[in-house]
N, C-alpha and C positions, 0 to 999 in steps of 0.2 A: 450509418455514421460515416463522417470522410474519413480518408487514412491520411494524417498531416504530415507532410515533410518539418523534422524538426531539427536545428544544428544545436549541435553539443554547447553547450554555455549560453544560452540566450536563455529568453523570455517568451520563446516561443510557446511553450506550455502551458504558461499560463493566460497566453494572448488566445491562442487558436483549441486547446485542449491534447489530450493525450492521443496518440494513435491508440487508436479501439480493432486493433488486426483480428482479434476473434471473432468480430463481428464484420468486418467487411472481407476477413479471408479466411473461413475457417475452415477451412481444409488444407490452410499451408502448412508447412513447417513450423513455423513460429507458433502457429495455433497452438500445434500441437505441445508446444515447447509449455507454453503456458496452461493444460492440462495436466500435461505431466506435473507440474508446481501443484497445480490441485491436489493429484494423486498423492504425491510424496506428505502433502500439508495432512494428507488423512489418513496417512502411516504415522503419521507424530501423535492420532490425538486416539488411540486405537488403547493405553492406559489414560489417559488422561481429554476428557472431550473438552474440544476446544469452541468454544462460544463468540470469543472476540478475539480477532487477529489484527495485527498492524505491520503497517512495511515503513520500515523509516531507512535510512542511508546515512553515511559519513557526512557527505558535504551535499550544495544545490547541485541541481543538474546532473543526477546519477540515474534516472531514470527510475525514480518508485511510484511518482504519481501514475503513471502507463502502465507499471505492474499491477500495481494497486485494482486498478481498475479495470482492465484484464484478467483479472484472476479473480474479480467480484460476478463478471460477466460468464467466465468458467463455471464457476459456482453458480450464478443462478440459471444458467443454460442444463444444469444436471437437475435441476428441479429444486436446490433449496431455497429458500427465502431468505435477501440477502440484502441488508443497510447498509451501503458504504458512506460511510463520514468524512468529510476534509477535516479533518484537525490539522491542517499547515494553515493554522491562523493567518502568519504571515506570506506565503507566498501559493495561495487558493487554485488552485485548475481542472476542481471537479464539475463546478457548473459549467464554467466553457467545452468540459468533454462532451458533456451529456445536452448541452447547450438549453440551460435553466438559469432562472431566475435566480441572484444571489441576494435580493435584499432584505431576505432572510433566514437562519440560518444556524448551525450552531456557536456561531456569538450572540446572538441574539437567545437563544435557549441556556446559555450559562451566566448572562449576564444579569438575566430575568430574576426576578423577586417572586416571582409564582411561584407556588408550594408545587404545584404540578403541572407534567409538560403536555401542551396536547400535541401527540404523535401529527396526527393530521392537518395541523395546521403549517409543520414545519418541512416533514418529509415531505418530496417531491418522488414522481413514477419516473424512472430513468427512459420510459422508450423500447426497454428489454424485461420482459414477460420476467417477473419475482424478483428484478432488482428495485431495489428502491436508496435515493440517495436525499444527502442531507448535506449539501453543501456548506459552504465556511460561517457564510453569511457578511455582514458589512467589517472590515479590519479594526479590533480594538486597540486601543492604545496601552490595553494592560495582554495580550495573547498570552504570556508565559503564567500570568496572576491565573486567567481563565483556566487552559488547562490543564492546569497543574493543581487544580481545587478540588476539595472533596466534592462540591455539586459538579463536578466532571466525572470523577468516579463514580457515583449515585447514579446520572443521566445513562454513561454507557450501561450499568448492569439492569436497568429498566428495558434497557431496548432489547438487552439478551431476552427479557420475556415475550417480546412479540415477534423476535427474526429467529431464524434458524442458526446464521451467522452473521456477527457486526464486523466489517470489514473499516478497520482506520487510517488512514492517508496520513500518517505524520511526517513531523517536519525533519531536517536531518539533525542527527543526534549531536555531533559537534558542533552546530550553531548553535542550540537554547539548549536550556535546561530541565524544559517543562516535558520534554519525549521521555526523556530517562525516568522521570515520576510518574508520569501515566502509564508508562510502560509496564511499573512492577506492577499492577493490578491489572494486566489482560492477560488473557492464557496461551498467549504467543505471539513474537516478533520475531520477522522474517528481514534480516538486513538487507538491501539490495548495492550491488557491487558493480560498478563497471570496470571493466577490464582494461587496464590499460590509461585508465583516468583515477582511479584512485587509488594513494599512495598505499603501500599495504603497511606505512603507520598509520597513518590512520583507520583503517580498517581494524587493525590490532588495538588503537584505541577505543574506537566504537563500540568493539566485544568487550572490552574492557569495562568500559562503563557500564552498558545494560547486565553485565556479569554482577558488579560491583551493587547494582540497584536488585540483586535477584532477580532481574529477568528472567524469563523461559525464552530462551534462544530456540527457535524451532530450528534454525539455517542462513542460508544465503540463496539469494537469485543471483547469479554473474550476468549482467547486462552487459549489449555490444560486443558478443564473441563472437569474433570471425567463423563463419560458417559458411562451407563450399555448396551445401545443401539447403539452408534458407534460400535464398534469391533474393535479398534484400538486406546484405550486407551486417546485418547483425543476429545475434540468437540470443536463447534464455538458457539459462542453467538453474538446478537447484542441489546445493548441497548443504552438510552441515558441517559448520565450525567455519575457518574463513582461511583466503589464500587464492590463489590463480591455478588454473589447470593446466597441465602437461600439453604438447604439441597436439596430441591425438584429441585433448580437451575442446584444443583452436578448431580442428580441423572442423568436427561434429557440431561444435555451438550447443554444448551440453556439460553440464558436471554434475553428477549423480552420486557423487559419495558423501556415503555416511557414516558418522560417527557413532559409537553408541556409550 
């Protein structure tokens, strides 16, 4: 997979796809950065086993589609079996990551009148050995009616029976309304954070809502952490609860604290 140059606030992501670093560098840094999220996501679900996860953000342009997907590629690199969904109705960049076919999709499987979904006609093989992906499919004019439907909730816990873990690409939480309601019915949401680019009201509002909806907060990724150690100008972090990290935070390109 290429590793795409992408600038902060475009459409590059959804034109070209996510950097897929675990796969074309995984032995860096960042790799690692993105393991470790693994690790940390399976310290969360150690009372509580966690089936379907989702990464959603504050606002566009915070970098969850790239986690997203990165950490679905973590996971299926350890041996699970692993669907990841585009649920960003509106602004899709899982088929261009994996570089598949989008014309059809899950708008096309929620929109559907079928009583039942056939797996195999919708999912597509990502490319990487026990991922499997189910991109957006074509843009409806209703995305928040779709996922925000009971045949949304239904579809994801059908898939919990065939994947090990359903991994969800959603949209950011203070643009729609339909993340916060799908949200309460998965068994965790991982906010993802840039540093430096998201205000930390809104970050405080974000928590707020998925709180608000009972959400299960698993944490936070902090994207774009200066690190003297990556080589590439940014890092990951995963902690819980939300907020920016201390200098020694910047220097590492790491946040590891948890709450309990």
């Amino acid at each position: 997979m290429p590793l795409f140059k992408k600038k902060r606030g475009t459409d590059d992501t959804i034109e070209n796809g996510a950097k897929l670093i675990t796969l074309a560098k995984p032995k860096s840094p960042v790799a690692e950065q993105f393991r470790t999220v693994r690790t940390n996501i399976n310290f969360m679900a150690v009372d509580h086993p966690i089936k379907s996860l989702a990464f959603t953000s504050a606002n566009i342009s915070e970098g969850k589609s790239t986690i997203a997907a990165n950490v679905a590629v973590t996971y299926a690199q350890a041996g699970r079996k692993v669907l990841l969904i585009d649920a960003d109705l509106r602004r899709p960049t899982v088929h261009a990551t994996f570089n598949l076919s989008n014309h059809v999709g899950l708008s096309t499987v929620i929109s559907s009148t079928a009583k039942e979904v056939d797996l195999d006609s919708v999912v597509q093989e990502s490319g990487v050995d026990n991922l499997y992906v189910l991109t957006a499919g074509p843009m409806p004019p209703n995305p928040a009616e779709l996922i925000g439907s009971r045949r949304m909730r239904d579809f994801v816990k059908m898939t919990e029976e065939h994947y090990d873990l359903v991994i969800l690409d959603l949209a950011p939480i203070l643009e729609v309304s339909d993340t916060q309601e799908l949200s309460s019915h998965l068994d965790g949401v991982v906010l993802v954070v840039s540093q430096g680019k998201t205000p930390k009201l809104a970050i405080k509002r974000a928590v707020e809502m998925l709180k608000f909806a009972k959400v299960r907060i698993l944490g936070y990724v902090m994207n774009d952490v200066s690190s003297e150690n990556s080589g590439y100008g940014y890092g990951y972090g995963y902690g819980y609860g939300y907020g920016y990290g201390d200098e020694d935070t910047k220097k590492k390109g790491l946040f590891s604290k948890f709450r309990k």
